[in-house]
C-alpha positions as semicolon CSV with decimal commas, in nm:
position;residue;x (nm);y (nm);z (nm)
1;X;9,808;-20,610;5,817
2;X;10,040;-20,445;6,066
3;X;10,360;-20,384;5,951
4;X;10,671;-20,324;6,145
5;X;10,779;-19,977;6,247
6;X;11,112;-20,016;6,063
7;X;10,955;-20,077;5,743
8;X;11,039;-19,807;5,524
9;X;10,868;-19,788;5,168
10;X;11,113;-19,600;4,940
11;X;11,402;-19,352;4,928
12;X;11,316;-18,995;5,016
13;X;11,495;-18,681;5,043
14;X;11,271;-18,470;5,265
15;X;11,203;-18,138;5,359
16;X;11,510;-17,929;5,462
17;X;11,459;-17,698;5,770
18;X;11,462;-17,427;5,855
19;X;11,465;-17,316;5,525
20;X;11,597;-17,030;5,494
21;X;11,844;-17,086;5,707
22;X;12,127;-16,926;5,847
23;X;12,397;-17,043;5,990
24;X;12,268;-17,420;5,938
25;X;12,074;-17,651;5,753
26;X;11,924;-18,004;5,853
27;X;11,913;-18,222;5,605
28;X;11,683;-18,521;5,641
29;X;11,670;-18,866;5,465
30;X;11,526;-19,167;5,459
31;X;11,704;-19,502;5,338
32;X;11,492;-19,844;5,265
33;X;11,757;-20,091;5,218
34;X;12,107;-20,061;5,285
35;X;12,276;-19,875;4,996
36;X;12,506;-19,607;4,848
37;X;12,409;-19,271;4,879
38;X;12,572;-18,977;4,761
39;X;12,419;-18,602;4,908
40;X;12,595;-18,344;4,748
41;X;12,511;-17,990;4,776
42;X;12,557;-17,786;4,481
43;X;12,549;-17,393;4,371
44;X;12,293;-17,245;4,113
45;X;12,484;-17,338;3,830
46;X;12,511;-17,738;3,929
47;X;12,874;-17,731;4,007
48;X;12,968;-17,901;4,332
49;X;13,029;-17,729;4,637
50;X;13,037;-17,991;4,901
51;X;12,966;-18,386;4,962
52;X;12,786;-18,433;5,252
53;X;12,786;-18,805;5,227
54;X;12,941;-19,034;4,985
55;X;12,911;-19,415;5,110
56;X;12,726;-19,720;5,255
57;X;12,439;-19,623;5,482
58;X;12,166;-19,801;5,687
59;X;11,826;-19,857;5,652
60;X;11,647;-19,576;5,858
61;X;11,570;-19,172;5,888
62;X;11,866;-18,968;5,899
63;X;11,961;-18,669;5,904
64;X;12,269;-18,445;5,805
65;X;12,362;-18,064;5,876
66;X;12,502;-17,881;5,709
67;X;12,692;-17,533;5,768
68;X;12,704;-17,339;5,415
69;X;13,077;-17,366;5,368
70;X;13,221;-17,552;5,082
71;X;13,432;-17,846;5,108
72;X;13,721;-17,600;5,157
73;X;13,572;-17,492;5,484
74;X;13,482;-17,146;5,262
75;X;13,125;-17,029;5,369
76;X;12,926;-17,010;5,066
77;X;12,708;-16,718;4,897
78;X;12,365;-16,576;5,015
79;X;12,091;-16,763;4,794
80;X;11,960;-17,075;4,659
81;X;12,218;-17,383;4,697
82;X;12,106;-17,716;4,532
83;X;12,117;-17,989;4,763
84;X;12,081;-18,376;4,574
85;X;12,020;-18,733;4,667
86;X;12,103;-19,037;4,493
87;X;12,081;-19,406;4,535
88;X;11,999;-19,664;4,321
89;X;11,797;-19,534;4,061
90;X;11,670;-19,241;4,331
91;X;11,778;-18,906;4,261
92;X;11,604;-18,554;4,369
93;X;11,686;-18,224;4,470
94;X;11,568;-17,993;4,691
95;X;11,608;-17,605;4,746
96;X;11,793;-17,441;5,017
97;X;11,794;-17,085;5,091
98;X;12,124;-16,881;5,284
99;X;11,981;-16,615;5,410
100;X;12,272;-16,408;5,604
C-alpha cells in the first residue's frame, strides 16, 4: 500500500539543531492534523521564558528558530533551556544547550 507523501503518522517534536547552539536554535515539528500547539521554551527550573507558538497550525513539518532571548527580547543564560510541545494529548520536551 502506497501512501501519500503528506501522510503524517503522529505529533513529533524532533531533534533541535545545532545543539549547542549559539546564537540560534531550529526548532523542528511535525503536525498530523490541524490543531493547537503551544511550543514554549522554558529555563531549568520550568518557569516560562518565551512562547514560540501559541495557535492553530497545519498539517506538515515545520520548523521554528529561535534566538535565546526571552519574551522581553532579554537574551537568556548560558546552559540547558527546556523547550516543550503540546497538542492534543502530545506533550514532550527536548534539551537545548546555549553555549556563548
Amino acid at each position: 500500500m502506497l501512501l501519500s507523501k503528506y501522510f503524517l503518522a503522529a505529533f513529533a517534536l524532533e531533534s533541535l539543531y545545532p545543539n549547542p547552539f549559539n546564537p540560534t536554535v531550529v526548532v523542528p515539528f511535525t503536525v498530523p492534523a490541524i490543531s493547537e500547539i503551544r511550543l514554549t521554551v522554558h529555563d531549568i527550573l520550568g518557569r516560562e521564558v518565551i512562547k514560540l507558538i501559541d495557535g492553530k497550525s497545519e498539517v506538515g513539518r515545520h520548523k521554528v528558530v529561535w534566538n535565546g532571548t526571552d519574551s522581553n527580547g532579554i537574551p537568556v543564560s548560558s546552559g540547558v533551556s527546556l523547550i516543550n510541545m503540546k497538542a492534543s494529548d502530545y506533550s514532550t520536551t527536548r534539551k537545548a544547550v546555549l553555549m556563548k
